[in-house]
Residue, then its C-alpha position, 0 to 999 in steps of 0.5 A: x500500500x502507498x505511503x505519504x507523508x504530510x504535514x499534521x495540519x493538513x489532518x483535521x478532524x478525521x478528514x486528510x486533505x493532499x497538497x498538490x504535489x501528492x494529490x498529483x502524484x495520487x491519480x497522475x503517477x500511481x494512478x490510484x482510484x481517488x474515489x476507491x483505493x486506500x493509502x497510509x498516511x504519515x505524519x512525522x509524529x510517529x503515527x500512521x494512518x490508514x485512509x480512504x481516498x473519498x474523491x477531489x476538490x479543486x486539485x486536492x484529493x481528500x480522504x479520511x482516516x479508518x485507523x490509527x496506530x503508532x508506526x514502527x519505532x526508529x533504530x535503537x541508537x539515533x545515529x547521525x551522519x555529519x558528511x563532507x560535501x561533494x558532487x551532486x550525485x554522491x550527496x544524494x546518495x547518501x542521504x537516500x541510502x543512509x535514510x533507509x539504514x535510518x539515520x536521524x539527522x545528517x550534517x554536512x560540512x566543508x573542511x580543507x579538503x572538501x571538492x566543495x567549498x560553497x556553504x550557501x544554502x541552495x533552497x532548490x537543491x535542499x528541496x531536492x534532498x528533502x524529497x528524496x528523503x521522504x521518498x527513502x522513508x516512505x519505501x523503507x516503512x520509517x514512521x519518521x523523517x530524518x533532519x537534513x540540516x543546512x552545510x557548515x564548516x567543518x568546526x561550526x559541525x563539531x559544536x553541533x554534534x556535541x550533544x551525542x553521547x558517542x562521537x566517531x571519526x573514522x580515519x584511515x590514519x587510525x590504528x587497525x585495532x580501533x576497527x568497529x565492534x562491540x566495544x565500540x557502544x560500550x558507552x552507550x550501555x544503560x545511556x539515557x538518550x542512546x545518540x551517536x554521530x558518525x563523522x565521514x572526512x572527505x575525498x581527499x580525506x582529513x588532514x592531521x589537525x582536523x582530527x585533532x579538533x575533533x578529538x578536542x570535541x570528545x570524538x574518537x577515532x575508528x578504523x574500518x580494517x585494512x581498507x580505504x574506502x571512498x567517501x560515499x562508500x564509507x557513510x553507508x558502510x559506516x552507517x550499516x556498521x553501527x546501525x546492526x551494532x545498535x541494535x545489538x545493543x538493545x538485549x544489553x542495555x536492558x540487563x543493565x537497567x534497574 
């Protein structure tokens, strides 16, 4: 069954009204029976809802909601991804794999060795991003949408992410024996909030005092084994990784709780 997400105030009172981009995709794209057919419906909140398209007024298709229930819950660990920026292709990319290994907030940057340096904020390309993760969400059944926020330098990003419980940087300068494993989400054993950041570098990789200002920054280095990946190849490898270690977690972080 299709999946949409909307904005919550576009459900009031049991009746749920499309915005036009949808409404278009209802009955152009999919060719749904906007009289007949069924969609869920997502709210960003968590929940979703099963509805019944009732029929169009103007341009919008319009339904109402048969039922509600919590959506699946997102991963164990909120993983972020903070990720250098780079052609075009590759950032998209990563946000549409890294969605659907279900990635909470992405951060990208520009450091010294970025391809791309401009940190203008590109609302044409931003929209892009968004869609593409909310298509990503919707096809891999997350009841939530990741937060995709704007480009900074490189150290603007580490005072960002100085919430998360775990900071990673993986570096190809890194001893083999920091490689990912178990050890690695000891921190997050019996932690309040379960966070961790996963910070990538860029094609040309980080420079020697970039990882030194990451480590001021309570990041720790981490090793993906003898070989050096690329840079899109390493945020999903990398997000895959600890995603499958977070979720191990779970079992436990629960024999530890009071």
């Amino acid at each position: 069954m299709e999946r949409f997400f909307i904005n919550p105030d576009q459900i009031v009172e049991g009746g749920v009204t499309f915005p036009e981009d949808l409404s278009r995709q209802i009955r152009k794209v999919l060719r749904l029976d906007p009289k007949k057919d069924a969609v869920i419906v997502l709210d960003n909140t968590g929940w979703e809802y099963l509805v019944q398209l009732d029929g169009t007024v103007g341009n919008l298709v319009t339904g109402h909601i048969m039922n509600k229930q919590e959506g699946r819950e997102e991963p164990f660990v909120r993983l972020s991804l903070a990720y250098s920026l780079a052609r075009r292709e590759k950032i998209e990319w990563i946000v549409q794999k890294g969605t659907e290994l279900g990635i909470s907030k992405f951060y990208p940057y520009s450091s010294s060795r970025s391809l791309v340096q401009d940190l203008k904020t590109n609302r044409a390309r931003q929209d892009r991003l968004e869609s593409i993760a909310r298509e990503a969400s919707e096809q891999s059944l997350r009841a939530k949408l990741p937060v995709l926020l704007p480009v900074t330098s490189y150290e603007e990003m580490l005072k960002q992410t100085k919430y998360h419980e775990l900071k990673l940087i993986a570096w190809e300068g890194t001893a083999i024996v920091q490689q990912l494993g178990h050890e690695t989400m000891q921190p997050l054993v019996g932690s309040s909030h379960k966070t961790a950041v996963l910070l990538i570098g860029p094609e040309g990789g980080f420079s020697a005092e970039e990882v030194m200002l990451a480590e001021k920054y309570g990041f720790q280095q981490i090793s993906f084994g003898n070989s050096i990946l690329r840079m899109e190849t390493a945020c999903i490898a990398g997000s895959a990784i600890l995603r499958n270690l977070g979720d191990s977690l779970r079992k436990q972080d629960r024999s530890v709780q009071p």
